[in-house]
C-alpha positions as CSV (number, residue, x, y, z in Angstrom):
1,X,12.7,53.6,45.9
2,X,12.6,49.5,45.5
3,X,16.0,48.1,44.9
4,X,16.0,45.8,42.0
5,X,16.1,42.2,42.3
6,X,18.8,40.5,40.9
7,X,18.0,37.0,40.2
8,X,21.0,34.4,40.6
9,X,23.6,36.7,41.5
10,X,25.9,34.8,44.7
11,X,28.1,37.6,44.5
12,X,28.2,39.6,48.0
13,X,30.2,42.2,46.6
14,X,28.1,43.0,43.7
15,X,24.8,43.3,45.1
16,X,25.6,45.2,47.7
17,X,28.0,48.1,45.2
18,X,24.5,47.6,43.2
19,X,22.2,47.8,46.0
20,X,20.2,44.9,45.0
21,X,17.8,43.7,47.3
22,X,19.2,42.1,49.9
23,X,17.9,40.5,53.3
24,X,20.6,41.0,56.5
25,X,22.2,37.7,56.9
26,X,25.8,39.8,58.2
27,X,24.9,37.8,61.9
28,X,25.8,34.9,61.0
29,X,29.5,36.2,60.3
30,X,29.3,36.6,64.7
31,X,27.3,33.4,65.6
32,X,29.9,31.5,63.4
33,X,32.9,33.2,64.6
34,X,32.0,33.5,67.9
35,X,31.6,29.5,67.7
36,X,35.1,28.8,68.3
37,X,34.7,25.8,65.8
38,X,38.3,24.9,64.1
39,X,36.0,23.3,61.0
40,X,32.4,23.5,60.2
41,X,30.1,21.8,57.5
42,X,26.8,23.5,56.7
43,X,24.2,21.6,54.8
44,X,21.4,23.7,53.4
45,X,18.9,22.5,50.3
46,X,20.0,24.1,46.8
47,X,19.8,27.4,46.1
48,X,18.9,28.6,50.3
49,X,21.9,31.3,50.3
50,X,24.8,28.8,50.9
51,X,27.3,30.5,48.2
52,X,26.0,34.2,49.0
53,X,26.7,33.7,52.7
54,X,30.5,32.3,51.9
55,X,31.1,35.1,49.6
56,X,30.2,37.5,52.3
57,X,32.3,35.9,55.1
58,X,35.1,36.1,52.1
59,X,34.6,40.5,51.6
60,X,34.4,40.3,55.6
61,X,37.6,38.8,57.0
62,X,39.6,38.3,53.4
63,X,42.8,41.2,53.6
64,X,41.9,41.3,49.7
65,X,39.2,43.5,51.4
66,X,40.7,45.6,53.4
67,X,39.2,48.8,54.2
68,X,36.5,47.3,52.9
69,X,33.8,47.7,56.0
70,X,31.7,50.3,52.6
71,X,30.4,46.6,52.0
72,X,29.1,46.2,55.7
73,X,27.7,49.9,56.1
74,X,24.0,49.7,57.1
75,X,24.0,46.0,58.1
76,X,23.7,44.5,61.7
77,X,27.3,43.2,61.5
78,X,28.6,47.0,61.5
79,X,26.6,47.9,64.2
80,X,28.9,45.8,66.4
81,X,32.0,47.9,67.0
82,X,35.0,45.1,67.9
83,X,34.0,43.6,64.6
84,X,35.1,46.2,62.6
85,X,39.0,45.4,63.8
86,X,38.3,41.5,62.0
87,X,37.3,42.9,58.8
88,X,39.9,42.7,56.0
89,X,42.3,41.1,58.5
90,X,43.1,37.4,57.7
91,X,44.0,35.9,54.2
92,X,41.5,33.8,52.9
93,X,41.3,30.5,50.6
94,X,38.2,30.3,48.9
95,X,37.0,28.0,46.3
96,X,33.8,26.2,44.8
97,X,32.9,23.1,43.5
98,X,29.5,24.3,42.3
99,X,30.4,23.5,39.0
100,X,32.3,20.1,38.8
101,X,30.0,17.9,37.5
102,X,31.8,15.3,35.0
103,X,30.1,12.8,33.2
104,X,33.1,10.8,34.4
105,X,35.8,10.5,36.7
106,X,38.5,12.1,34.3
107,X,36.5,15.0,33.6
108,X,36.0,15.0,37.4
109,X,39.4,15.2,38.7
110,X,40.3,17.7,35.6
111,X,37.4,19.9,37.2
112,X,39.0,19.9,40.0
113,X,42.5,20.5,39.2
114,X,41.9,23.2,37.6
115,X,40.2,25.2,40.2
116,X,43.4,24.3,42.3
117,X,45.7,25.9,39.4
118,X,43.3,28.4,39.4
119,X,43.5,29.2,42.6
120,X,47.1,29.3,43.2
121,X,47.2,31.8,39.8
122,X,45.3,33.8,42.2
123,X,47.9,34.4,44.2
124,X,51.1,34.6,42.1
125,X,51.8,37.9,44.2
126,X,54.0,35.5,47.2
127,X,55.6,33.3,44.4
128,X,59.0,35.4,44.7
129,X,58.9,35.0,47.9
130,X,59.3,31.3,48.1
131,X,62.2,29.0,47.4
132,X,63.6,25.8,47.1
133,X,61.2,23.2,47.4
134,X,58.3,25.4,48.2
135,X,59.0,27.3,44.8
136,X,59.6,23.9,43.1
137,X,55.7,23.0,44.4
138,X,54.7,26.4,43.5
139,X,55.4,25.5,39.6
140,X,54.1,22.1,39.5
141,X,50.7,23.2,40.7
142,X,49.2,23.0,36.6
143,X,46.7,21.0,34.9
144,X,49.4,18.2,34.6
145,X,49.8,18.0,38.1
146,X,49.8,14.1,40.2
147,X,46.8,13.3,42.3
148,X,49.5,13.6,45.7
149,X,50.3,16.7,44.6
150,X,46.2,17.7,44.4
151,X,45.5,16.2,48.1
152,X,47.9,19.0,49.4
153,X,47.8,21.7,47.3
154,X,45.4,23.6,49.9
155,X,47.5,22.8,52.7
156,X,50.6,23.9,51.3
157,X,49.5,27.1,50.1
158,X,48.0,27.8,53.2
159,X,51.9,27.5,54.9
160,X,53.0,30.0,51.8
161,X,50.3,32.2,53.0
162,X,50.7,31.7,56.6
163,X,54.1,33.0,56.2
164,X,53.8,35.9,53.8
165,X,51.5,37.2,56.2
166,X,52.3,36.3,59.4
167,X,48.7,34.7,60.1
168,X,46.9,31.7,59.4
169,X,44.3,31.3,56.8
170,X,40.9,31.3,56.5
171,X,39.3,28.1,54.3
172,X,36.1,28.8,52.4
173,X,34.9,25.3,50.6
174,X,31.3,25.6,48.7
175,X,29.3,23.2,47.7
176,X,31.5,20.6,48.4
177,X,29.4,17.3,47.7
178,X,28.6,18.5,44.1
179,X,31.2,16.7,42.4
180,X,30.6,13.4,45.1
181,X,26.2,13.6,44.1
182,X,27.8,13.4,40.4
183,X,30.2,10.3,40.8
184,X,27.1,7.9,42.2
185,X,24.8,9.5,39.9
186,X,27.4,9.1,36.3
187,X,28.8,5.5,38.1
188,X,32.7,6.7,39.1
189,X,32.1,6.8,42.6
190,X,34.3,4.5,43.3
191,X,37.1,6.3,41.3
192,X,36.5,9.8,43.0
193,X,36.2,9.4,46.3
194,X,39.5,8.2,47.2
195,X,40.7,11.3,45.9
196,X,38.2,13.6,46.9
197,X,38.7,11.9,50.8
198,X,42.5,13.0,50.5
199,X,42.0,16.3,49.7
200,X,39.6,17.5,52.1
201,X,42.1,15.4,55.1
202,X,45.3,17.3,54.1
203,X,43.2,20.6,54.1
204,X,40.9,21.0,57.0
205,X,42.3,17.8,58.9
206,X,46.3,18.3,58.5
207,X,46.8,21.4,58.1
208,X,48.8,23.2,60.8
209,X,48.4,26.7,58.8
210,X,44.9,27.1,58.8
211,X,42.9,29.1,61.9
212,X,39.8,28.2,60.5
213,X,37.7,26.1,57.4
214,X,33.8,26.6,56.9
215,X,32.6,24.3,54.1
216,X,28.8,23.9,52.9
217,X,26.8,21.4,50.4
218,X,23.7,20.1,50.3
219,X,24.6,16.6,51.6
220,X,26.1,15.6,54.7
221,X,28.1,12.8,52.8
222,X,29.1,9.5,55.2
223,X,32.3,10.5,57.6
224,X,33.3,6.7,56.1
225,X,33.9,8.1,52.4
226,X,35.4,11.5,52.6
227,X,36.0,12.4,56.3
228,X,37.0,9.7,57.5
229,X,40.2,11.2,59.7
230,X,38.2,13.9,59.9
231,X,37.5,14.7,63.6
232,X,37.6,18.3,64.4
233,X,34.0,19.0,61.4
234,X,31.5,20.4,63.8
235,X,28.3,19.2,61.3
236,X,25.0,21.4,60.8
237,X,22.2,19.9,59.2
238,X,18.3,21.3,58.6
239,X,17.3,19.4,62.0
240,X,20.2,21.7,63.5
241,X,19.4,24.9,65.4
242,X,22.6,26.5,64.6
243,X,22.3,29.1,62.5
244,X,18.6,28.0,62.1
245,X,17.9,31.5,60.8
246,X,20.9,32.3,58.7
247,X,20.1,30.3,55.6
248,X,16.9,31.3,54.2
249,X,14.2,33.8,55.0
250,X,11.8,33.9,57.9
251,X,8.4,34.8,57.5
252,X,9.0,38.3,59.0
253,X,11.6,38.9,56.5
254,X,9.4,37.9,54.1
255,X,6.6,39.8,55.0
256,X,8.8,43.4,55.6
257,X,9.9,42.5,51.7
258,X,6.4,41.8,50.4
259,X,5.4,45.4,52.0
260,X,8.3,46.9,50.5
261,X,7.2,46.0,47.5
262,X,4.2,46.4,47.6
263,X,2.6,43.1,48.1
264,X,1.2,43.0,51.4
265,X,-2.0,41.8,50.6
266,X,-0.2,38.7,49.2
267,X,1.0,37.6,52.5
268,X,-1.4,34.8,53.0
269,X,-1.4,33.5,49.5
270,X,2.6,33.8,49.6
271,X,2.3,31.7,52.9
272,X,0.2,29.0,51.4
273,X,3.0,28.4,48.3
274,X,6.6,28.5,49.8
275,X,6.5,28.4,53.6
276,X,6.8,24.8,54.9
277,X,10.6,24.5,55.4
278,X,12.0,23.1,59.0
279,X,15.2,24.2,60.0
280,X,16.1,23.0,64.0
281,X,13.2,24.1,65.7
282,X,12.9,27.2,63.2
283,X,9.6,26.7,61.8
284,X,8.4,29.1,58.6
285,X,11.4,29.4,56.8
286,X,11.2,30.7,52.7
287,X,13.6,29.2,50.0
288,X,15.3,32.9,48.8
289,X,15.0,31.4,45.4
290,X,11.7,31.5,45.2
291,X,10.7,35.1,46.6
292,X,13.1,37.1,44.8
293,X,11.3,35.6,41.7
294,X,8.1,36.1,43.1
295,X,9.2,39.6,44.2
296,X,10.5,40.1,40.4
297,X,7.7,38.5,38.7
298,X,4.8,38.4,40.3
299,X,3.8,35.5,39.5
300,X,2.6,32.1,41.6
301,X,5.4,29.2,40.4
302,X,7.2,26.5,41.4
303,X,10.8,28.4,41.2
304,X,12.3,26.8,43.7
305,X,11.4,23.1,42.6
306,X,12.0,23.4,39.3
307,X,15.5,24.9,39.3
308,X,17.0,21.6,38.8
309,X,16.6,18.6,36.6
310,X,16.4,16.2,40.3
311,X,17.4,13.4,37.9
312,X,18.6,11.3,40.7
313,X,15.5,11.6,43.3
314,X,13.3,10.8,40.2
315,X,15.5,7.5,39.6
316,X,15.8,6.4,43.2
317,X,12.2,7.1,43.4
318,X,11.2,5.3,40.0
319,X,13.9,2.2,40.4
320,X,12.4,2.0,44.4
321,X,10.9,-1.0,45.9
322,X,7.1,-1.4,46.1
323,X,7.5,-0.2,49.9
324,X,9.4,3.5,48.6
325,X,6.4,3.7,46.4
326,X,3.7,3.4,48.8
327,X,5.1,5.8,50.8
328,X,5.4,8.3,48.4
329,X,1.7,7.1,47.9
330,X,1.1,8.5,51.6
331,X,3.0,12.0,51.4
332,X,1.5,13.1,48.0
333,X,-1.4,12.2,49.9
334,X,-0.7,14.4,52.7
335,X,0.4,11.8,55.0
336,X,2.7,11.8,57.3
337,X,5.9,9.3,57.4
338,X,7.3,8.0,60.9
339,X,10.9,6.8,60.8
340,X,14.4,7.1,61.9
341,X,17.1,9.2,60.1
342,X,20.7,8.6,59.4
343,X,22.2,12.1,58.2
344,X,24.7,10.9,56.8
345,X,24.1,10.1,53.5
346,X,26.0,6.8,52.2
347,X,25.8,7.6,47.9
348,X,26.3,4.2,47.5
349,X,23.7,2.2,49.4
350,X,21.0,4.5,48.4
351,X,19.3,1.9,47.1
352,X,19.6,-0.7,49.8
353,X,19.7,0.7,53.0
354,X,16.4,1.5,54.8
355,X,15.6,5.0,55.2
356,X,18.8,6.4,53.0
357,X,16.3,8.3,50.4
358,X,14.5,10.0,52.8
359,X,17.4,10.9,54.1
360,X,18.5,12.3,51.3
361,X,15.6,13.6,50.1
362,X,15.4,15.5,53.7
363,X,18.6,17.2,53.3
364,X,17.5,18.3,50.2
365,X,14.7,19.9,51.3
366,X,11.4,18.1,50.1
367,X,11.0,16.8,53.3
368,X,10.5,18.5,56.4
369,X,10.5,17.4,60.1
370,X,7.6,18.0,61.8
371,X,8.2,16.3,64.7
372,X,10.8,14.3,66.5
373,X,11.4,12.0,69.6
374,X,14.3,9.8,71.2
375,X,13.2,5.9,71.0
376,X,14.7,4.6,74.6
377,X,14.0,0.8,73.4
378,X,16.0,1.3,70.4
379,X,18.2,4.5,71.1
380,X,17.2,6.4,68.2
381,X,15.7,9.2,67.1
382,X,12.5,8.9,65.4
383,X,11.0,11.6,63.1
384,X,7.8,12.9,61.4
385,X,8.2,13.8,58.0
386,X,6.1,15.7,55.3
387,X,6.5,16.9,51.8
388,X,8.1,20.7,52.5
389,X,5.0,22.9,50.9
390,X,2.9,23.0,47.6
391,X,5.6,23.9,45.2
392,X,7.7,21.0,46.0
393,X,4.6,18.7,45.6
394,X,4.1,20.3,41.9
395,X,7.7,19.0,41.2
396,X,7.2,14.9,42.8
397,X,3.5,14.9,40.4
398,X,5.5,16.6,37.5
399,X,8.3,14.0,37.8
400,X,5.7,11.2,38.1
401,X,4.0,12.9,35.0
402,X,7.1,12.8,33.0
403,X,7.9,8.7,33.6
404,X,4.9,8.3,31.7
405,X,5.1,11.0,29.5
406,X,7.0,9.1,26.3
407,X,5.4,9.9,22.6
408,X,5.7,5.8,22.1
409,X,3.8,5.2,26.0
410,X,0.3,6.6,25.6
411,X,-0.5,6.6,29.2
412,X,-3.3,9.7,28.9
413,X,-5.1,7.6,26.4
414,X,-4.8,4.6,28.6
415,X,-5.8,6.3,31.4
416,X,-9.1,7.7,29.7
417,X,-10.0,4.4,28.3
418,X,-9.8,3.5,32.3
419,X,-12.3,6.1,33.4
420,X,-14.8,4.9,30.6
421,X,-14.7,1.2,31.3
422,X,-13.0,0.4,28.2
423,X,-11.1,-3.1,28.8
424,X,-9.9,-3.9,24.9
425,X,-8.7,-0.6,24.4
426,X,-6.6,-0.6,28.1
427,X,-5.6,-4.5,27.5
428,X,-4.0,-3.0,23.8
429,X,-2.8,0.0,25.6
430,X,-1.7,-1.4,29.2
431,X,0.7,-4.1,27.3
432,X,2.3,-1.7,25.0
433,X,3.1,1.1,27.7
434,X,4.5,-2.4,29.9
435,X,6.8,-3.4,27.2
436,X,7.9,0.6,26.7
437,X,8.3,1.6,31.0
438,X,7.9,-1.7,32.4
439,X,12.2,-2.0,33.1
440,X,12.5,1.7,34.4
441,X,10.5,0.1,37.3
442,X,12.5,-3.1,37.3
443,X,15.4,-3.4,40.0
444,X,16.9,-0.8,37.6
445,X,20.5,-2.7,37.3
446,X,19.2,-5.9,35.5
447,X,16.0,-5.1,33.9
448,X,14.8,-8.3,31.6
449,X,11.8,-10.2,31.1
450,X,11.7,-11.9,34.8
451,X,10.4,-8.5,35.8
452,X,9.3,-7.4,39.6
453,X,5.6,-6.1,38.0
454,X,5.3,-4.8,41.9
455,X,7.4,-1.7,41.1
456,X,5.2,-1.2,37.4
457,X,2.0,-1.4,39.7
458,X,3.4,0.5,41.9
459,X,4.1,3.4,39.6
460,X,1.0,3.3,38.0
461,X,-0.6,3.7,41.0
462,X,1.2,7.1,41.9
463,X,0.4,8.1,38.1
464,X,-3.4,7.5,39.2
465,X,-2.8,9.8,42.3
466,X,-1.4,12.3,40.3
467,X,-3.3,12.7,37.4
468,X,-6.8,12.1,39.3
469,X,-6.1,14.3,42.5
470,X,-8.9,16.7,43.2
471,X,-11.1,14.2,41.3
472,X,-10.6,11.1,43.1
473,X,-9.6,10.5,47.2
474,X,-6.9,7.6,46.0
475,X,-6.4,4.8,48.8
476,X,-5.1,1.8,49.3
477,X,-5.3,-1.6,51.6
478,X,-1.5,-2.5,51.7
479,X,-1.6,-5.1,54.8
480,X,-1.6,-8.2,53.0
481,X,1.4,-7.0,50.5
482,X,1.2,-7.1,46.9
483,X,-0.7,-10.4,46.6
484,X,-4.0,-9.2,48.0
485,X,-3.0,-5.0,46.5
486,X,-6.5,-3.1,46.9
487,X,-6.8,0.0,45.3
488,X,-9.7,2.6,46.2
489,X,-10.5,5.2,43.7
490,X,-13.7,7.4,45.7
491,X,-15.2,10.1,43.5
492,X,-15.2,13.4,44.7
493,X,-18.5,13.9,43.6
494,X,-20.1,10.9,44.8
495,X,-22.6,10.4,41.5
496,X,-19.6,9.8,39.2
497,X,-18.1,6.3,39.0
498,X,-16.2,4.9,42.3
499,X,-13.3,1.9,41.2
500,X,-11.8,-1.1,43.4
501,X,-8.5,-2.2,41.7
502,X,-7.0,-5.6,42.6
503,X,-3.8,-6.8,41.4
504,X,-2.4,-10.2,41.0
505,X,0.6,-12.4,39.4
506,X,0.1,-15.6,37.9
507,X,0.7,-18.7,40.2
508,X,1.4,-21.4,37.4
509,X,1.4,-24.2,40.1
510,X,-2.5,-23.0,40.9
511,X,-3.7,-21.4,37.1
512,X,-3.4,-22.5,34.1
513,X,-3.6,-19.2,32.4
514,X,-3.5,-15.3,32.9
515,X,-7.6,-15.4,32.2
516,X,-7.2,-17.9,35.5
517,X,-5.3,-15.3,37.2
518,X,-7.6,-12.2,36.2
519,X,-10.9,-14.4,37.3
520,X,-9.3,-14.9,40.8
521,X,-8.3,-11.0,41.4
522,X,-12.2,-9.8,40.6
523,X,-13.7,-12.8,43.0
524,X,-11.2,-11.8,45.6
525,X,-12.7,-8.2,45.3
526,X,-16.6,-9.4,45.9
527,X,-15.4,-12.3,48.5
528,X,-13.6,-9.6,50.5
529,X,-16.8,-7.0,50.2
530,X,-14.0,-4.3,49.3
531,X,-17.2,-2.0,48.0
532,X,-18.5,-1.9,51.5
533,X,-16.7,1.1,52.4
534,X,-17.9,2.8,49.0
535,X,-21.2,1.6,50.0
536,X,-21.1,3.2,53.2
537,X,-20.2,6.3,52.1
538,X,-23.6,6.4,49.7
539,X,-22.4,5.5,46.7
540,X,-24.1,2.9,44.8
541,X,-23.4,-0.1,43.9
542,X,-24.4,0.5,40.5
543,X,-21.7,3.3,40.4
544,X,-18.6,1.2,41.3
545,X,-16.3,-0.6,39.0
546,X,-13.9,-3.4,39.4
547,X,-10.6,-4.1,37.5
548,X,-8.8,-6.8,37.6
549,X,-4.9,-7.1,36.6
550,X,-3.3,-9.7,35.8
551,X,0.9,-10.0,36.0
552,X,2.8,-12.4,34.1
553,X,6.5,-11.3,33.1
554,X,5.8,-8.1,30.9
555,X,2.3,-9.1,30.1
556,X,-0.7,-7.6,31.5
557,X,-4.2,-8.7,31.4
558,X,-6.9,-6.6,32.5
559,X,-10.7,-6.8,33.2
């Protein structure tokens, strides 16, 4: 008999008192204790079995369950006899910040204050036991609480514990960085992260009661802003090989699961939508996401990918220089992108320091590493990097789709009038989706009329990728910069109509007027023979069109 597949459920407990499907990540309870490591931060993409791992290292060593080793029967943990001695055996803290996400910093710090009083309701069993001061701390733990008495709430409850039981405490922390990816994304970073940074200090830096803290996120957030006394966090990231395997399915244990259900003969087609992910030097690693809702549906979707709104990727991306675009120009393409990595992610020179959104967008998962290698001239690592797989380049074409997708910015229509050579109906157009979009690629802070029309361009061009892909091989000649921009749009079907775009802004000290402008973009195109390599390929010149556009402020003139 299949067990059922229950989608979204974190809850160790549950699915294994249900006997939900489940795939045996019980090893990683050994590799990480067997570590030795006082404190250790995982980072793992969303939804890659983060919080269902922590909730089954809470049923394992937690004394809340005690005799509890039912939950463990069957599973390659068990089969280990000394481990059965640690199960049920320490008392455990254990706490999430999944789900603090204010708008702003109040709502925020309320969030988590009351998973504190929460917590400590939890355990209102080893309040007679205290006095004095401790008892005194015990009752001011409350939604009214100060933010000194927050940064060591943890630690002291892990003392109370320590000595109602006679041994020191386990810390669980999930999804730590949630509430730190909400302050830079709502604007109260600032605010939060001196209060988040004396939190985590007091409990997994300070804290002379706890034997051990395991924290995870998505993000490995800059020691600078929240661990910065922090020295004891052993840090695993994707490009990590510990506990390479732990997080996410390998292709064997998806393949035993597609056979258990049934699907083996989807193995290949399974491959082809959600393997690509990179973890260490583990290559074909599944989101869990998306199989148990391929394994409950049936269906060929982009779960994974569109489980989350990825507001702030499409705004770093959107808001990005001309450079950030072109490069996501390359990996929707299928390119490959060469640079070096800082893991850390620094929330609040995102956009300003080289390399931090691939960075993030790495730990995120919609990158992956293909390869690596230590620069001696500079000491650094450089790496490869590639979009993950096909579902995660459904969800950067969607999000490209949806800047332009505005009832009052007509881009489909514009974009047909394009195709059929229709220059007063794309001038009428072009300027009205420019005056709608145009800011949203603007510097993003200071949008106005003194517009970068780089970043528009820019944008437009990825809209062209994406909405002409499998019809068009897009490409461009970016050596000269934005002045000389060349785009190449090569049919597929080499009778249909082949297009050379050239872009330029208006130089007031050389033209007199935009028409001045447009007239120099179209000669640059025939001076520079930019058809010859549509030539070459045996399309004729009959069958290629050039456009001209022309930049000035928020008005566009094109021919």
């Amino acid at each position: 008999m299949r067990p059922a597949v229950s989608i979204g459920t974190q809850d160790f407990e549950k699915i294994r008192k249900n006997q939900s499907f489940y795939i045996d990540k019980s090893l990683f309870l050994q590799e990480w204790w067997e570590s030795g490591d006082d404190v250790t931060l995982i980072t793992r993409p969303r939804r890659f079995g983060k919080t269902l791992n922590l909730s089954m290292v809470n049923c394992f060593f937690s004394n809340r369950y005690a005799d509890g080793g039912e939950l463990f029967a069957g599973l390659n943990i068990w089969e280990i006899e000394r481990y059965h001695r640690l199960q049920g055996s320490y008392p455990v803290i254990y706490l999430s910040f999944a789900d603090v996400k204010g708008k702003d910093f109040f709502a925020a710090r309320m969030g988590i204050i009351q998973k504190l009083a929460k917590l400590y309701s939890n355990y209102a069993h080893i309040r007679e036991s205290l006095s004095g001061i401790d008892a005194a701390f015990f009752d001011r733990v409350g939604l009214d609480m100060t933010d000194d008495a927050a940064a060591v709430a943890i630690q002291n409850l892990s003392d109370f514990l320590y000595r109602f039981y006679g041994k020191k405490v386990l810390i669980l922390l999930d999804e730590y960085d949630t509430p730190m990816q909400e302050a830079y994304t709502n604007g109260y970073w600032d605010m939060l992260t001196p209060f988040v940074r004396s939190l985590l200090n007091s409990t997994f830096k300070t804290n002379p009661s706890m034997e051990r803290g395991l924290l995870t996120g998505i993000t490995r957030v800059s020691k600078a802003s929240v661990f910065s006394d922090l020295n004891n966090l052993e840090v695993v990231t994707t490009t990590s090989s510990k506990y390479c395997r732990q997080f996410g399915f390998t292709e064997e244990e998806v393949f035993e699961a597609l056979e258990q259900f049934g699907l083996a003969n989807e193995k290949e087609r399974v491959r082809q939508w959600y393997d690509g992910f990179i973890f260490g030097e583990q290559k074909g690693i599944y989101n869990p996401w998306s199989i148990t809702c391929y394994l409950e549906q049936k269906k060929y979707k982009p779960y994974w990918a569109h489980s989350s709104s990825n507001e702030l990727i499409s705004r770093l991306i959107q808001q990005g220089n001309p450079q950030t675009k072109m490069m996501m120009e390359d990996l929707l393409e299928g390119k490959t992108l060469t640079m070096e990595i800082d893991e850390e992610i620094i929330f609040d020179q995102l956009q300003r320091k080289r390399g931090a959104l691939w960075s993030l967008l790495l730990a995120s998962g919609y990158l992956k590493v293909t390869a690596n290698r230590f620069e001696p001239d500079s000491g650094r690592f450089v790496y490869d990097l590639q979009l993950t797989n096909r579902e995660v380049r459904m969800m950067f074409e969607d999000m490209i789709r949806d800047w332009f997708s505005n009832e009052d910015t007509p881009y489909h229509a514009f974009l047909q009038a394009f195709l059929q050579g229709d220059v007063e109906y794309m001038n009428k157009y072009i300027n009205q989706v420019a005056k709608q979009i145009f800011s949203f690629f603007d510097v993003g802070n200071r949008p106005s009329d003194e517009t970068n029309p780089e970043r528009f361009y820019h944008g437009f061009v990825l809209g062209l990728i994406v909405e002409l892909a499998g019809k068009y091989r897009i490409t461009s000649n970016r050596e000269s910069g934005f002045g000389r921009y060349d785009v190449m749009l090569e049919p597929v079907d080499l009778s249909q109509t082949a297009y050379v775009l050239e872009s330029k802004v208006r130089n007031p000290d050389r033209e007199n007027a935009l028409e001045d402008t447009l007239r120099s973009a179209l000669m640059q195109i025939e001076k520079k023979g930019y058809d010859e390599a549509l030539l070459a390929r045996g399309i004729e010149k009959s069958q290629i069109r050039h456009y001209g556009f022309a930049f000035e402020g928020k008005q566009v003139l094109i021919g």
